[in-house]
C-alpha positions as a Markdown table, in Angstrom:
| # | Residue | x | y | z |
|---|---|---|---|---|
| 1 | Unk | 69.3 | 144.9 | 116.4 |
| 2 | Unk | 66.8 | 143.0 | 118.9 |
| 3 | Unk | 69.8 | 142.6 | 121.5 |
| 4 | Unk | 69.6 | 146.9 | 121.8 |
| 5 | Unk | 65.8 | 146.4 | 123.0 |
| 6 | Unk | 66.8 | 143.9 | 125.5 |
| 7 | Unk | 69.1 | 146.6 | 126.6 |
| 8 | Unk | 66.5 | 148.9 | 126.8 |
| 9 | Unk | 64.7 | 146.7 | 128.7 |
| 10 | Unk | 66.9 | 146.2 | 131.2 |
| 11 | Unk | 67.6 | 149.9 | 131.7 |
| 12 | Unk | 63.8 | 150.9 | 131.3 |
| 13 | Unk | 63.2 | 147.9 | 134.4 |
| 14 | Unk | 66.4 | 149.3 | 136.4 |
| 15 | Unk | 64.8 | 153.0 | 136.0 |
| 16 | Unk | 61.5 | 152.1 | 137.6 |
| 17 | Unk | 60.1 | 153.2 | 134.1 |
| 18 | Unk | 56.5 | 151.0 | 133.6 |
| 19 | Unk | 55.1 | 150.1 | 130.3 |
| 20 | Unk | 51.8 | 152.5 | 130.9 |
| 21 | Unk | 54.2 | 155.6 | 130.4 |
| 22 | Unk | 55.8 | 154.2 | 127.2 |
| 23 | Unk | 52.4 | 153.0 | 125.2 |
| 24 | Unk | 50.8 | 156.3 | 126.8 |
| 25 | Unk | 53.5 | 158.6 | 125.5 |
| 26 | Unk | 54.6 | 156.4 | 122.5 |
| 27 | Unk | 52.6 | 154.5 | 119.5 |
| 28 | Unk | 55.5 | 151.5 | 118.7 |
| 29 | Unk | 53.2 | 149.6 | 117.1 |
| 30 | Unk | 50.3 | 149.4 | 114.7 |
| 31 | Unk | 48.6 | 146.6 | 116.5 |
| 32 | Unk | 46.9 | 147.4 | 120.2 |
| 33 | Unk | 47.3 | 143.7 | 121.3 |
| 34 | Unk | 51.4 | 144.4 | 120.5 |
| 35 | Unk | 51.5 | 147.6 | 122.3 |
| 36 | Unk | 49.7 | 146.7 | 125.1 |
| 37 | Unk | 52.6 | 144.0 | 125.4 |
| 38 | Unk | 55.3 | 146.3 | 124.9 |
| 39 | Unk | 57.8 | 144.8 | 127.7 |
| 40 | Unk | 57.1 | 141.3 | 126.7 |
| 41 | Unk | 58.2 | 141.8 | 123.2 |
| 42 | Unk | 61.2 | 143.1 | 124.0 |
| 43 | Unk | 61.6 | 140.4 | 126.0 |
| 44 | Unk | 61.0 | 137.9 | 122.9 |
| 45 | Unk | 63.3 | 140.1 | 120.8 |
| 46 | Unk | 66.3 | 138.9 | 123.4 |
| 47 | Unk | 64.9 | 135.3 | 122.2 |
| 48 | Unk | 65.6 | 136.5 | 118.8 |
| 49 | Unk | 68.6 | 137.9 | 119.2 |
| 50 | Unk | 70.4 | 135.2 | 121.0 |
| 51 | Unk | 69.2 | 133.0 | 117.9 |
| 52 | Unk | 70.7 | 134.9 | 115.3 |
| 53 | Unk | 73.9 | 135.2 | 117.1 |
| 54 | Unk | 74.1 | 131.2 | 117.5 |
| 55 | Unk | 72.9 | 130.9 | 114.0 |
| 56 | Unk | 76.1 | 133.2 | 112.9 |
| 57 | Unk | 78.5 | 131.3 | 115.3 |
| 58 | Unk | 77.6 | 128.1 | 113.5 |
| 59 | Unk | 77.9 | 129.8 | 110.2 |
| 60 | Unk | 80.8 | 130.9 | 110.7 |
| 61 | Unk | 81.9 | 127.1 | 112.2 |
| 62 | Unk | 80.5 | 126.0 | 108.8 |
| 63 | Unk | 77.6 | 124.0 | 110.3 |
| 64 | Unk | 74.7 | 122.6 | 108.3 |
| 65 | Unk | 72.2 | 123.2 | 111.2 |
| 66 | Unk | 73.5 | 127.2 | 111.6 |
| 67 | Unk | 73.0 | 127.3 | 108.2 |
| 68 | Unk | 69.0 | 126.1 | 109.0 |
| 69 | Unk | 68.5 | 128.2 | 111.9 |
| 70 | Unk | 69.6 | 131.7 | 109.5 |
| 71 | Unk | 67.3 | 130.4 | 107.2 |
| 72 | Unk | 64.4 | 130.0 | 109.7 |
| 73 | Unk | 65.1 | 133.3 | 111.5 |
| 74 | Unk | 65.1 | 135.5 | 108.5 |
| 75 | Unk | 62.0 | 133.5 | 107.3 |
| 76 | Unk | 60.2 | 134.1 | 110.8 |
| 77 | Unk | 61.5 | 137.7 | 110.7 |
| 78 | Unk | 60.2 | 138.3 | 107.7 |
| 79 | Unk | 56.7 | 137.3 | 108.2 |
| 80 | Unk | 56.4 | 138.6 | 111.7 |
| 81 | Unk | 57.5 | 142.1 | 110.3 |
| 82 | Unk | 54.1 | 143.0 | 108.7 |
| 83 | Unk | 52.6 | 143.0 | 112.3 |
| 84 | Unk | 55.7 | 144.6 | 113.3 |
| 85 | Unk | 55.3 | 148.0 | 111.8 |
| 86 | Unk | 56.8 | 150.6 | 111.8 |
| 87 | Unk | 59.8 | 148.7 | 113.2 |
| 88 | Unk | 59.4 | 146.1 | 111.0 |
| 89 | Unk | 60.4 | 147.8 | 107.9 |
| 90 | Unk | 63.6 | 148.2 | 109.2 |
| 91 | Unk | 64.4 | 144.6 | 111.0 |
| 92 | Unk | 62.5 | 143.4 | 107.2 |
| 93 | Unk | 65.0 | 145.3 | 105.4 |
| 94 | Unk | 68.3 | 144.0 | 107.9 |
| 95 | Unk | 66.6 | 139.9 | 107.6 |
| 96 | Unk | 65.9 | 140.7 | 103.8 |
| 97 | Unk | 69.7 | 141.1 | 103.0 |
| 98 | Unk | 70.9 | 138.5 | 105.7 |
| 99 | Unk | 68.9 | 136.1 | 103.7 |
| 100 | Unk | 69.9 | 136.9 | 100.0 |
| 101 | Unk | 73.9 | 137.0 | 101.6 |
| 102 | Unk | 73.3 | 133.6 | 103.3 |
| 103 | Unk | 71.9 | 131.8 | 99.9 |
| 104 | Unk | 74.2 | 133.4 | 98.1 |
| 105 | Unk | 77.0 | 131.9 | 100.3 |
| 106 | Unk | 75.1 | 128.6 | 99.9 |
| 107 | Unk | 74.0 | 128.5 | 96.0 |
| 108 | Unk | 76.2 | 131.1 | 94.8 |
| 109 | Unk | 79.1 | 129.1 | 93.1 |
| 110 | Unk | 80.1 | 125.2 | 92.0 |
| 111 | Unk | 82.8 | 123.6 | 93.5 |
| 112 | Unk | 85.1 | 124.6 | 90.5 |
| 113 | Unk | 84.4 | 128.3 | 91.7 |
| 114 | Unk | 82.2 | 129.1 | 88.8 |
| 115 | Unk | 78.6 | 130.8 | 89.5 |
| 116 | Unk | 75.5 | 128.2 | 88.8 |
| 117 | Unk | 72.8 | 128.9 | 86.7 |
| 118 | Unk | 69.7 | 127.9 | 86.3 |
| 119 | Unk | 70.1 | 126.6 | 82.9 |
| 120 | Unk | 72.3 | 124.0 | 82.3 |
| 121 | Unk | 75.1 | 124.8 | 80.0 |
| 122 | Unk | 75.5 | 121.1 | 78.6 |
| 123 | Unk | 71.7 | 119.7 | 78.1 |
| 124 | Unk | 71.4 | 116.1 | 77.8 |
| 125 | Unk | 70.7 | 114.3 | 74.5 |
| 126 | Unk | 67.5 | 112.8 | 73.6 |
């Protein structure tokens, strides 16, 4: 999703396009400082995007520090999306289900293939 604004951003900069027209003629977002930076964050978002595609690389290589950087992207994404709005809702949503998918890869089953609980099945004597 944030590697379609850097997209935009390339083609808005190619066009001539300047960020007065868009934050004249467009309200992105609910915070002044964050529209009056519109170019800038979607700059950032390229940031973002190239992170989550390295993250999913690594994932999908079945690395340990992939499996950190996910986690810490949909954590970030998540928290940022509140000052993010309305577009937020939407990226909240997308990072939202990344992150339940991810730990439930992680947590999700033993190594017999069986789904952990929380309780424990066989509690220890006392």
């Amino acid at each position: 999703m944030e590697g379609l604004v850097v997209i935009g951003l390339a083609v808005l900069l190619a066009t001539g396009v300047t960020q007065d027209v868009i934050t004249r003629n467009a309200e992105i977002f609910a915070l002044d400082y964050l529209q009056d930076n519109l170019y800038l964050m979607m700059a950032m978002s390229g940031v973002f995007a190239a992170l989550r595609v390295i993250g999913g690389i690594a994932l999908w290589r079945d690395r340990l520090w992939g499996l950190a950087l996910s986690l810490v992207n949909c954590a970030v994404t998540l928290t940022l999306m509140i000052f993010l709005l309305p577009a937020g809702i939407a990226d909240g949503l997308l990072s939202g289900a990344a992150l339940v998918l991810i730990l439930h890869g992680w947590l999700g089953k033993d190594r017999d293939g069986r789904p952990r609980s929380i309780a424990r099945t066989n509690p220890r004597p006392r």
